[in-house]
N, CA, C and O atoms as CSV, one atom per row, in Angstrom:
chain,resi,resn,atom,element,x,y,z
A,1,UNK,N,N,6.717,-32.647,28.807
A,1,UNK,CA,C,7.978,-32.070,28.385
A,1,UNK,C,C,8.504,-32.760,27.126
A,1,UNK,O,O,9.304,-32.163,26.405
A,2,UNK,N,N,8.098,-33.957,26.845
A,2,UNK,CA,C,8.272,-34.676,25.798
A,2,UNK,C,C,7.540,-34.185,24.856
A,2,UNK,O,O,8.083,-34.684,23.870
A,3,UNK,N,N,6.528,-33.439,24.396
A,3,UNK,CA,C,5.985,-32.553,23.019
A,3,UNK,C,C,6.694,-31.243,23.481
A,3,UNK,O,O,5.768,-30.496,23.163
A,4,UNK,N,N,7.328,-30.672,23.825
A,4,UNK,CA,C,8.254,-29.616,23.872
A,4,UNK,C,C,9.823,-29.908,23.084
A,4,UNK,O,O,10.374,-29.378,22.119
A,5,UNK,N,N,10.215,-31.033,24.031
A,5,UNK,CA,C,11.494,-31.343,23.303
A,5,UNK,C,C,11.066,-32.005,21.523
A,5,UNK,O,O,11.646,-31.464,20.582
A,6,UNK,N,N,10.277,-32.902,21.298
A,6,UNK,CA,C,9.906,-32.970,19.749
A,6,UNK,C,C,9.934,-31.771,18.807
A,6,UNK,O,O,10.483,-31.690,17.708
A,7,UNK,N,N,9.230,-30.860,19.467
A,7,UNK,CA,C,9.236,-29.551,18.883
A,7,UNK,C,C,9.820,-29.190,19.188
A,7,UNK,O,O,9.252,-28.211,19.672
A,8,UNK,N,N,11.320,-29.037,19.518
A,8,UNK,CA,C,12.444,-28.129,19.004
A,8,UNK,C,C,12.999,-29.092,17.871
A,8,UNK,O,O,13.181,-28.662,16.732
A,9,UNK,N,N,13.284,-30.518,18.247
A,9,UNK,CA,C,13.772,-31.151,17.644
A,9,UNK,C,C,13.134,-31.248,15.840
A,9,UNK,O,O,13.776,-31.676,14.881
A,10,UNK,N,N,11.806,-30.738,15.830
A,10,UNK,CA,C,11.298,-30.719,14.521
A,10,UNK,C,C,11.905,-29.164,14.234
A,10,UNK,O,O,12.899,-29.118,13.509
A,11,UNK,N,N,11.404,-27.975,14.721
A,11,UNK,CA,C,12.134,-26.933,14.243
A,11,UNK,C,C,13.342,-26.748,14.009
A,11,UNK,O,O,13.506,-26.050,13.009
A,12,UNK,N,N,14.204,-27.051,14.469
A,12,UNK,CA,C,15.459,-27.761,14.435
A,12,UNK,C,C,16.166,-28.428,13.010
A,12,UNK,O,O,17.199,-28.202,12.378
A,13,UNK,N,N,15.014,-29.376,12.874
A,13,UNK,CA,C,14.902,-29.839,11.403
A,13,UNK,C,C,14.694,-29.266,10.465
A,13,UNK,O,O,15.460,-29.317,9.502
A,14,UNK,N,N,13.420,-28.443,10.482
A,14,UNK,CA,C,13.147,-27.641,9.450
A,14,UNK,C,C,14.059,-26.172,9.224
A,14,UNK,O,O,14.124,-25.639,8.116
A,15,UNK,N,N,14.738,-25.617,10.434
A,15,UNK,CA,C,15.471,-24.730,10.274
A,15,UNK,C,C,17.277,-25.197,9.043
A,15,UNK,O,O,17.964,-24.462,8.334
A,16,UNK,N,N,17.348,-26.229,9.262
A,16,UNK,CA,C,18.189,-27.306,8.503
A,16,UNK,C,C,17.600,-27.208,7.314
A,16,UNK,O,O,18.353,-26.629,6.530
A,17,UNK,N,N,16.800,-27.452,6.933
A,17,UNK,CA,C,16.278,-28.522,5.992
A,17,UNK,C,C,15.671,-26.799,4.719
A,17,UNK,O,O,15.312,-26.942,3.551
A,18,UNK,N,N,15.763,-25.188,5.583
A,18,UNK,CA,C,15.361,-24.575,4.652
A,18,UNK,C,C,16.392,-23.861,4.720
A,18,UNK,O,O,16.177,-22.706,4.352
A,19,UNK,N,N,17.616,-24.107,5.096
A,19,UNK,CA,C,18.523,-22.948,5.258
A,19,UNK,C,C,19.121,-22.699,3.992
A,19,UNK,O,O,19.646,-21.586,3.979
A,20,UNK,N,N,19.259,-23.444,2.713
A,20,UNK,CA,C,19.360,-23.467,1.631
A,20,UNK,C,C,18.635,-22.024,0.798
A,20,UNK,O,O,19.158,-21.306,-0.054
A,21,UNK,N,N,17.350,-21.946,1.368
A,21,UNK,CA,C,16.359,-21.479,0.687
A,21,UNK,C,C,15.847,-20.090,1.570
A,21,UNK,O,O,14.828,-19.458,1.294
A,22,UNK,N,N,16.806,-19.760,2.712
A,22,UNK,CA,C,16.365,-18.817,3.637
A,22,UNK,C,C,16.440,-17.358,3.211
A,22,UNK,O,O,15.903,-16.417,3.796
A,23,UNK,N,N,17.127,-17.307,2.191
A,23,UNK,CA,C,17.423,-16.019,1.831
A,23,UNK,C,C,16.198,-15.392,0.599
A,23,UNK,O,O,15.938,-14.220,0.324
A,24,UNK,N,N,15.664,-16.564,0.077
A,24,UNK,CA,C,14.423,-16.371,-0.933
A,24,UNK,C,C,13.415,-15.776,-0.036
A,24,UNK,O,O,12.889,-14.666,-0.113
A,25,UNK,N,N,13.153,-17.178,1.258
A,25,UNK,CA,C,12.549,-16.992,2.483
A,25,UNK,C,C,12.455,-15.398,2.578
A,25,UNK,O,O,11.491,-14.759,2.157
A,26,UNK,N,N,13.409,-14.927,3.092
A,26,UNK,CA,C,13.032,-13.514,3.945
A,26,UNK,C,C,12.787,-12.538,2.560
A,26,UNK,O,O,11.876,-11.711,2.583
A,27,UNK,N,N,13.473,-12.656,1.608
A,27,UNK,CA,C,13.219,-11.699,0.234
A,27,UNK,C,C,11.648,-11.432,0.278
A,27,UNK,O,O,10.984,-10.427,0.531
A,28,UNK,N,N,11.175,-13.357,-0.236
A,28,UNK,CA,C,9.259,-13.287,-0.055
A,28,UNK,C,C,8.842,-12.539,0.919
A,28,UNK,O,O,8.008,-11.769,0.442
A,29,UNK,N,N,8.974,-12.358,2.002
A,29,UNK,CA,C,8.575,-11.748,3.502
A,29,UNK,C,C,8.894,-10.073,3.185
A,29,UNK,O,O,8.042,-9.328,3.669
A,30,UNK,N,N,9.923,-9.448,2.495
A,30,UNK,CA,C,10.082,-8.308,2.126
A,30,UNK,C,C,8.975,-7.863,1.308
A,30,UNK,O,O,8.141,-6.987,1.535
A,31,UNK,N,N,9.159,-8.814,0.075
A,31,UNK,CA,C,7.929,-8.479,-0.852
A,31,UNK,C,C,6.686,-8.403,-0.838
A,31,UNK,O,O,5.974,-7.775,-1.622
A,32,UNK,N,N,6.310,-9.177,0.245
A,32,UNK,CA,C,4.677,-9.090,0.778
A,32,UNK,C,C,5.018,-7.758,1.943
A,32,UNK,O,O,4.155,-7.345,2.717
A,33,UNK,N,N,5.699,-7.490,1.915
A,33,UNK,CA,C,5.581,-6.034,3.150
A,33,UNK,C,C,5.240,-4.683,2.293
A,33,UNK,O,O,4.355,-3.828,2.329
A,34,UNK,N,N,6.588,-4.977,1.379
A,34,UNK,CA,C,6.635,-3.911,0.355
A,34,UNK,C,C,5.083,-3.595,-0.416
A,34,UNK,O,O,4.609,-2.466,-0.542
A,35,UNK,N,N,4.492,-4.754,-0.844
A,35,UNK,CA,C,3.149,-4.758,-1.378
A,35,UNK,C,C,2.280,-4.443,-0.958
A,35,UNK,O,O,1.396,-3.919,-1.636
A,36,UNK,N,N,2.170,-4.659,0.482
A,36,UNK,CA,C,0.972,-4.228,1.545
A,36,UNK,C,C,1.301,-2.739,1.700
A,36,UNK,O,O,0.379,-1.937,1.551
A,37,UNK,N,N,2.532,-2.298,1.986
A,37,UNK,CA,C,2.640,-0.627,2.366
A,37,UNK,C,C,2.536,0.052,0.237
A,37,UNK,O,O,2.578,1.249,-0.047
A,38,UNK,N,N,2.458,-0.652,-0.431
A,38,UNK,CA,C,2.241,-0.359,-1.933
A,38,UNK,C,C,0.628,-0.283,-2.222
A,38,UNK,O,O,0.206,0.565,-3.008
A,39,UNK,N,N,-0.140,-1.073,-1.652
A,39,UNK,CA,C,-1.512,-1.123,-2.015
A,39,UNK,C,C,-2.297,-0.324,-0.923
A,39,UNK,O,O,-3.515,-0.504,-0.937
A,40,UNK,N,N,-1.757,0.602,0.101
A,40,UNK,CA,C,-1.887,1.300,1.043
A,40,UNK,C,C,-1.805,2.318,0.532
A,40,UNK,O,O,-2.591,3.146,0.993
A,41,UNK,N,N,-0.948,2.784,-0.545
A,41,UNK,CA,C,-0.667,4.183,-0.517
A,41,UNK,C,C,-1.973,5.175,-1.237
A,41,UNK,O,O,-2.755,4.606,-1.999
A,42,UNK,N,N,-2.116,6.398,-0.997
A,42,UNK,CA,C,-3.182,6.873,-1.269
A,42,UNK,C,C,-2.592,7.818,-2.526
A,42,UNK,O,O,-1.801,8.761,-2.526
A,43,UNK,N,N,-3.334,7.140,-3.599
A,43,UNK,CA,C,-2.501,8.102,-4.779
A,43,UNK,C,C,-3.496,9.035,-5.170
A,43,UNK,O,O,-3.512,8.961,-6.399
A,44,UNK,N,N,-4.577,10.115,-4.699
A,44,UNK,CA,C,-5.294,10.733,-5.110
A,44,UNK,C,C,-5.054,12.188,-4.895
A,44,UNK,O,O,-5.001,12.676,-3.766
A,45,UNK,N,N,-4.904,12.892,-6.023
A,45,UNK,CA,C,-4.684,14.018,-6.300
A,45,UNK,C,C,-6.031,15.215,-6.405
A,45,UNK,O,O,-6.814,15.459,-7.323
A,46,UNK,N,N,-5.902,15.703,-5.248
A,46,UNK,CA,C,-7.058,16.770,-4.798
A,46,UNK,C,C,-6.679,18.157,-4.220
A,46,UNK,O,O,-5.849,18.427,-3.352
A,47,UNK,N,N,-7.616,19.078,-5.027
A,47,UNK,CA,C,-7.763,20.007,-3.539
A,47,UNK,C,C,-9.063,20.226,-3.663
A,47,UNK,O,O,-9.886,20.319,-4.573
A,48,UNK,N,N,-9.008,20.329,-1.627
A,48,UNK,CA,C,-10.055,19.905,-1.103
A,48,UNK,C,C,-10.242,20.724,0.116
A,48,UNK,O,O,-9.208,21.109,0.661
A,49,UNK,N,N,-11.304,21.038,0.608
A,49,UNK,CA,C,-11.060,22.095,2.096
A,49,UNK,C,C,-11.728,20.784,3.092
A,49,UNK,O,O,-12.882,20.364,3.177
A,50,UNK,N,N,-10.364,20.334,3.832
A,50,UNK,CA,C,-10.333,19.559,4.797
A,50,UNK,C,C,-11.255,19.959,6.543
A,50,UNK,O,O,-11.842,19.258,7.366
A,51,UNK,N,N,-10.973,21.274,6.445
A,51,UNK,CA,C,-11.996,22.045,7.286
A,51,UNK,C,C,-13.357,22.017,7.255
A,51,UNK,O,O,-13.714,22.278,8.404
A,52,UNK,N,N,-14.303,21.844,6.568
A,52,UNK,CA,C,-15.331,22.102,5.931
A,52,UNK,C,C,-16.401,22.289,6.997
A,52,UNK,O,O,-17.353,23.070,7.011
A,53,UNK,N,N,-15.969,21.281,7.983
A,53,UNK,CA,C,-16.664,21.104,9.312
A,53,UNK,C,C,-17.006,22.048,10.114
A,53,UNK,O,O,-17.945,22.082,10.909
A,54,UNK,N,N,-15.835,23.182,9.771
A,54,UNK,CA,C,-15.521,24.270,10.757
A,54,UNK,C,C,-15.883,25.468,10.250
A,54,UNK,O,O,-15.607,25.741,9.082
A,55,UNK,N,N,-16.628,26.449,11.157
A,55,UNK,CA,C,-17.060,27.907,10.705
A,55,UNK,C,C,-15.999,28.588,10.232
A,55,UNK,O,O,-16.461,29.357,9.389
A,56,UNK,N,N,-14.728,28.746,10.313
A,56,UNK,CA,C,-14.136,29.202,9.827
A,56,UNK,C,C,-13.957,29.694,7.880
A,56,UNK,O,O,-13.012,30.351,7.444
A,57,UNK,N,N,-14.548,29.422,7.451
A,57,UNK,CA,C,-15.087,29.703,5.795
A,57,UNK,C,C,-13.970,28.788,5.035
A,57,UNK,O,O,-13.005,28.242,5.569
A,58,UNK,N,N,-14.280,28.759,3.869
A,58,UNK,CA,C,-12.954,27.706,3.091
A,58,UNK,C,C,-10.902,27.596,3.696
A,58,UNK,O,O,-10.018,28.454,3.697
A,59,UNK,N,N,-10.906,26.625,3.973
A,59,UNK,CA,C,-9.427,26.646,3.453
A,59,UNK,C,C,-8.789,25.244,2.624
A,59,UNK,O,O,-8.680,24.046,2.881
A,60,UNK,N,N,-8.527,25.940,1.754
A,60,UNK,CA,C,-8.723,24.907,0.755
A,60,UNK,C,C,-6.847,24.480,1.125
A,60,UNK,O,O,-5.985,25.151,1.692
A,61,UNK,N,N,-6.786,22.872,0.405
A,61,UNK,CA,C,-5.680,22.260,0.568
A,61,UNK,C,C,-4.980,21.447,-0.677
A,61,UNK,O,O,-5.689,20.586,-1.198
A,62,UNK,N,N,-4.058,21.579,-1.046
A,62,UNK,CA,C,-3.848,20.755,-2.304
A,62,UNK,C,C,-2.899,19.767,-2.030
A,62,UNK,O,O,-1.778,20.009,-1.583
A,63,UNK,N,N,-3.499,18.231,-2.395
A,63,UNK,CA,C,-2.534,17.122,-2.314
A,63,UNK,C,C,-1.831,16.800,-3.138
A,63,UNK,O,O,-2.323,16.094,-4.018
A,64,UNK,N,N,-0.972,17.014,-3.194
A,64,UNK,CA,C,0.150,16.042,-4.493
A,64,UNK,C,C,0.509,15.280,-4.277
A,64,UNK,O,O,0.829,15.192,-3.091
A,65,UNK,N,N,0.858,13.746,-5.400
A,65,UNK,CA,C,1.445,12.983,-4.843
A,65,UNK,C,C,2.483,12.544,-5.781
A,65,UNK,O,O,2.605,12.612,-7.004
A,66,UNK,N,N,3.164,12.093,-4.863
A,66,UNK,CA,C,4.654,11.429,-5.766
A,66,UNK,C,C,4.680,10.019,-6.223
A,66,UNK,O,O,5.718,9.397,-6.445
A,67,UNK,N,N,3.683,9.630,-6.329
A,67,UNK,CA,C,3.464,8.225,-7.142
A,67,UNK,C,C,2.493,8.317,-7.987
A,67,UNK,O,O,1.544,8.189,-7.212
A,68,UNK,N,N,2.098,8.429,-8.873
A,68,UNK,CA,C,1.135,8.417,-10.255
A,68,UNK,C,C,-0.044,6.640,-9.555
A,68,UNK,O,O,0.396,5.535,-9.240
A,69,UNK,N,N,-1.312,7.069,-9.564
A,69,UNK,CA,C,-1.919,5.734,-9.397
A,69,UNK,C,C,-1.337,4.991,-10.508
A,69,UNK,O,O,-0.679,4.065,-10.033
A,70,UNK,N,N,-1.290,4.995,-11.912
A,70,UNK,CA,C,-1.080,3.967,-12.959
A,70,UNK,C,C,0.494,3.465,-12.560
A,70,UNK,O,O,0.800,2.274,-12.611
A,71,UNK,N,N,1.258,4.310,-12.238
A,71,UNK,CA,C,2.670,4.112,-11.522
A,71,UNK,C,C,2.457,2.410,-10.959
A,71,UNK,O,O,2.629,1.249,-11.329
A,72,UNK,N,N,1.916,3.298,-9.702
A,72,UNK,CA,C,1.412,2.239,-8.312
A,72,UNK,C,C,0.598,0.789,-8.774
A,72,UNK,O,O,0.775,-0.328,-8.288
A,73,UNK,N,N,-0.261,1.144,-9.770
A,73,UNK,CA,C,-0.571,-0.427,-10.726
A,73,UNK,C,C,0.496,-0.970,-10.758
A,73,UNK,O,O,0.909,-1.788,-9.935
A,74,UNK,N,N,1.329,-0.373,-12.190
A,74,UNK,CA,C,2.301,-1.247,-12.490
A,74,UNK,C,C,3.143,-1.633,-11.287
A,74,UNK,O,O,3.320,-2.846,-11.400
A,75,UNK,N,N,3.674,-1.249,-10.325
A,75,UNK,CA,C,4.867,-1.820,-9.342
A,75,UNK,C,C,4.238,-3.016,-8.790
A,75,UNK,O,O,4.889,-4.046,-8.616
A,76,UNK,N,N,2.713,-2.899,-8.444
A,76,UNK,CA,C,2.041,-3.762,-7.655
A,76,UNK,C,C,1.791,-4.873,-8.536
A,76,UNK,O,O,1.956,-5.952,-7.966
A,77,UNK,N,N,1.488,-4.944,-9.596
A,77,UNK,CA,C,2.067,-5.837,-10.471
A,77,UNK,C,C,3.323,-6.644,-10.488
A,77,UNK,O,O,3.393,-7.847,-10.232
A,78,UNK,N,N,4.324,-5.839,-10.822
A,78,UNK,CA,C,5.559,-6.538,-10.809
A,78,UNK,C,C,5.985,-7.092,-9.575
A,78,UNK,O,O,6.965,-7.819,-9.740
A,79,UNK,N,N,5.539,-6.999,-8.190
A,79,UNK,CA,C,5.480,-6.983,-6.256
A,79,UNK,C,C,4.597,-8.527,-6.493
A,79,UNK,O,O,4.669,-9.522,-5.772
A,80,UNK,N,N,3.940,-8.379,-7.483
A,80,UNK,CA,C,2.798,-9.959,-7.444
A,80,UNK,C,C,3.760,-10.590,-8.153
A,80,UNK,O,O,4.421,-11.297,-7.391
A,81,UNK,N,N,4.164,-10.655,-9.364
A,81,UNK,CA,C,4.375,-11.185,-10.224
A,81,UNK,C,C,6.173,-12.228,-9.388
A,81,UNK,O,O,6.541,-13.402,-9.370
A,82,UNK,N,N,6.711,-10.972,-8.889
A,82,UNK,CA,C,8.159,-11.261,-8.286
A,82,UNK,C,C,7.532,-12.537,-6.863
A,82,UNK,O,O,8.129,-13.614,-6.837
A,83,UNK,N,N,6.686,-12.369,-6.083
A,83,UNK,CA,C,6.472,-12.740,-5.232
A,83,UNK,C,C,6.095,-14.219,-5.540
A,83,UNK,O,O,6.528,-15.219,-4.967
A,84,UNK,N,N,5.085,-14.144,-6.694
A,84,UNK,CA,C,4.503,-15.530,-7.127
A,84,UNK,C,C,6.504,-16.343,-7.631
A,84,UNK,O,O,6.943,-17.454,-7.333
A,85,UNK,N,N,6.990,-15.550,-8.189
A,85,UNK,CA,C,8.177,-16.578,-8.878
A,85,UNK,C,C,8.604,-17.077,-7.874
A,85,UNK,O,O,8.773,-18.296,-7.879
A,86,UNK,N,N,8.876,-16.419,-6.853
A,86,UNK,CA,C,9.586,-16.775,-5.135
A,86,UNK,C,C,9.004,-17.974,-5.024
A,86,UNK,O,O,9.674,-18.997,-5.160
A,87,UNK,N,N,7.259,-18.017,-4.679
A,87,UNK,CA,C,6.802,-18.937,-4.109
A,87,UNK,C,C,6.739,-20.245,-4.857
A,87,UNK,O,O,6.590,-21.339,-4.312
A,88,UNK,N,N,6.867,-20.038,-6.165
A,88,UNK,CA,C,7.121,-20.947,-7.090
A,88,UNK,C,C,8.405,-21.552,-7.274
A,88,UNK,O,O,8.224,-22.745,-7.521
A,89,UNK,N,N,9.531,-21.283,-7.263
A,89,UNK,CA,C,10.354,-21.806,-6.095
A,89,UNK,C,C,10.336,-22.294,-5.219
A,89,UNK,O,O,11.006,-23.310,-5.034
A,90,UNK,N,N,9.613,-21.803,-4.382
A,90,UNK,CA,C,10.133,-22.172,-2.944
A,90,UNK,C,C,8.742,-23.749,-2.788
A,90,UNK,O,O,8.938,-24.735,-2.079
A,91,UNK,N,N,7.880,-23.596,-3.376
A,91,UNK,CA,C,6.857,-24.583,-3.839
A,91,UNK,C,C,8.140,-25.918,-4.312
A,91,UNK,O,O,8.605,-26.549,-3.362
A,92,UNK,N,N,8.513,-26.186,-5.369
A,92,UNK,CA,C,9.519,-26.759,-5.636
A,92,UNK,C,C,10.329,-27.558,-4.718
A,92,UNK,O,O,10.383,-28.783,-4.615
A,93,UNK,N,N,11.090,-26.444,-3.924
A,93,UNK,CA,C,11.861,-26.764,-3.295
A,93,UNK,C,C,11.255,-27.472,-2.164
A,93,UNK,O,O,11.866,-28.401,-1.635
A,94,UNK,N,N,9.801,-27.007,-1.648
A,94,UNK,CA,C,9.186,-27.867,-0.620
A,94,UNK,C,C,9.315,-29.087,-0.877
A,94,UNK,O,O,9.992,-29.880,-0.222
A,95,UNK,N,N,8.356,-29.444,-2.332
A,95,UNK,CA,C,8.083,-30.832,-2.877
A,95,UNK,C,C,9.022,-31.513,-2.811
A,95,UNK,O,O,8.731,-32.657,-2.463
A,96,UNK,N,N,10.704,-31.242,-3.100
A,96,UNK,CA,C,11.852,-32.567,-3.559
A,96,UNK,C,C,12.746,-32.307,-1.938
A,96,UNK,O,O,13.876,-32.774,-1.797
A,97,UNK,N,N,12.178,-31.657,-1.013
A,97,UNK,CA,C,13.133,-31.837,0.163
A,97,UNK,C,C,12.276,-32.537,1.055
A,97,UNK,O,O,11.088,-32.237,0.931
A,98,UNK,N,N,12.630,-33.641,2.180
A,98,UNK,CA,C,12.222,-33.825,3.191
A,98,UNK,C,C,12.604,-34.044,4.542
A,98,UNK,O,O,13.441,-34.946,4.529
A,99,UNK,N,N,12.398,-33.661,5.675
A,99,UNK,CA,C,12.405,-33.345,6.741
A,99,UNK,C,C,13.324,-35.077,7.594
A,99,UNK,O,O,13.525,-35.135,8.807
């Protein structure tokens, strides 16, 4: 029960010790979400007969999409670029604080 109570008593600490910095904290955690559902998205513009499988003869389908792939570059770019400044910060702030 004594490495239980340490470990609150360290989380405890560290919940202290980043509360300064918690709001960068969850921003970074946004931005890596945002990026993952960003590098997910399917930007390909087709028509295509999704049926093809099926006797039924062509039915063709047209996808549009509302994000341009070169779009979706650039954001995912700027999603890296924002994310790295965070952590570069928050890098910083690790190094000159201690527990």
């Amino acid at each position: 029960m004594v490495l239980v109570k340490d470990l609150g008593t360290l989380k405890g600490k560290i919940a202290v010790a980043t509360a300064p910095v918690q709001d960068r904290i969850t921003e970074l955690s946004y931005y890596k979400q945002i990026l993952a559902a960003t590098k997910a998205l399917d930007c390909t513009e087709v028509t295509k007969d999704p049926y093809s499988h099926m006797s039924n003869g062509p039915q063709y389908t047209t996808y549009n999409v509302h994000i341009k792939n070169d779009v979706k570059e650039k954001y995912i770019v700027y999603l890296e670029n924002e994310i790295q400044k965070i952590q570069d910060e928050l890098d910083v702030y690790n190094a000159n604080t201690s527990i």
